[in-house]
C-alpha positions in Angstrom: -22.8 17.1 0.7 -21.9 16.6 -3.1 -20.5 13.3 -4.0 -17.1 14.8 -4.5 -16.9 15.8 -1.6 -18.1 12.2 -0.4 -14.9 11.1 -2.5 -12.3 13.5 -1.2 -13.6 12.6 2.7 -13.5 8.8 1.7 -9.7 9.5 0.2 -8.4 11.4 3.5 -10.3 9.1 5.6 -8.5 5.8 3.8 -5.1 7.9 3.6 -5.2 8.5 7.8 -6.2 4.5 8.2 -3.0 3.5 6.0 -0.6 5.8 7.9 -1.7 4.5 11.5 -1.4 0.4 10.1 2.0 1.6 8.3 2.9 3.0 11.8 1.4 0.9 14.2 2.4 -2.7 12.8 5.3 -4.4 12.7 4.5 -7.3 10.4 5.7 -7.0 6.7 2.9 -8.3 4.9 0.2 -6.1 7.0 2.8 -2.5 6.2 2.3 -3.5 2.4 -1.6 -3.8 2.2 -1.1 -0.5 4.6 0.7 1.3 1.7 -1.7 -0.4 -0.7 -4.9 1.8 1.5 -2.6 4.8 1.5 -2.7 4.6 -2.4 -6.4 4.2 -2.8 -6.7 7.2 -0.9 -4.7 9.4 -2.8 -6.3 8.2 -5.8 -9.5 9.3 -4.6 -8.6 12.4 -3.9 -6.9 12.5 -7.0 -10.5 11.7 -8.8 -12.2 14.3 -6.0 -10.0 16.9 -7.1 -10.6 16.5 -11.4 -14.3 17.9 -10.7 -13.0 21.1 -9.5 -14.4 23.2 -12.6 -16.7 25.9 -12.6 -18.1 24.6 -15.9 -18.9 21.9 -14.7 -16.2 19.6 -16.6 -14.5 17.1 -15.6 -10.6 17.6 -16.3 -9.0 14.0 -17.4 -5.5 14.3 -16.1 -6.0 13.3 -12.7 -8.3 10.2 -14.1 -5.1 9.5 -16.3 -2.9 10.1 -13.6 -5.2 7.4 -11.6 -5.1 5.2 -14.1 -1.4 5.2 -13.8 -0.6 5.0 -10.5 -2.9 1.7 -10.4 -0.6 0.5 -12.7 2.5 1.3 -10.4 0.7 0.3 -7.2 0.1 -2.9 -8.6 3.8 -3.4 -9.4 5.4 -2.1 -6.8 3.1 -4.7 -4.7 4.0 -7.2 -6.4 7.7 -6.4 -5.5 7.2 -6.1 -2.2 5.8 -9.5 -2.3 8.5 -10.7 -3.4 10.6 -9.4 -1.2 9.1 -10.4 1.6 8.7 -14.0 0.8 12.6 -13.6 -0.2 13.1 -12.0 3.7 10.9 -14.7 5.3 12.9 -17.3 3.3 16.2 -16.2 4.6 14.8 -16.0 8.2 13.8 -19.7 7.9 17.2 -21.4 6.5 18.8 -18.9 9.4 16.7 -20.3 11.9 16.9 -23.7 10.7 21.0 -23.4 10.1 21.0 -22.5 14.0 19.1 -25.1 15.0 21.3 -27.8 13.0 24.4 -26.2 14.6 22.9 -26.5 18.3 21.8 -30.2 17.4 25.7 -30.3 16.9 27.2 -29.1 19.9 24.5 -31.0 22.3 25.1 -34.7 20.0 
C-alpha cells in the first residue's frame, strides 16, 4: 500500500470515529472535539486526494484548501467553546435560581 493510500484510509477511518462520538454522545464538549475528528479526517482525505496525478505532481489546491479549513476549524471551535460555557452558565444561575426559590417556600 502507497502512503496515500495510508492517508485516505487514516482520513475515512478518523471521519467514521467522529460521526459515531457525534452520534453516540450526549455531552457538549465531547460532540465538539467529535466534529473537531470529523475535520481532520476530511482534511486528510483532502491531502490523499492532491496526489492523484499521473505525472506524478502534486496539485496545491487541496493543500490550500487544507490550510484553510484549519483556519475555520479552529474558529468555529473556538465558538463552540464559547457557547457552551455560555449554555453551562445559564444552566447553573437556573439551577441555582431554583434552588433559592425552594429555600423560600420551605423557610
Amino acid at each position: 500500500m502507497t502512503l496515500t493510500l495510508w492517508y485516505a484510509l487514516t482520513g475515512v477511518a478518523l471521519l467514521v470515529v467522529g460521526v459515531y462520538g457525534l452520534v453516540s454522545r450526549v455531552h457538549v464538549l465531547r460532540q465538539i472535539m467529535a466534529v473537531n475528528i470529523v475535520g481532520a479526517g476530511v482534511f486528510l482525505v483532502l491531502v490523499a486526494g492532491a496526489h492523484r496525478r499521473p505525472s506524478g505532481a502534486i496539485d496545491p489546491v487541496p493543500h490550500a484548501m487544507v490550510l484553510t479549513g484549519i483556519v475555520v476549524a479552529v474558529s468555529a471551535t473556538a465558538v463552540a467553546l464559547a457557547f457552551a460555557r455560555r449554555l453551562r452558565a445559564d444552566a447553573d444561575e437556573r439551577t441555582d435560581g431554583a434552588a433559592r426559590e425552594d429555600e423560600a417556600r420551605a423557610g
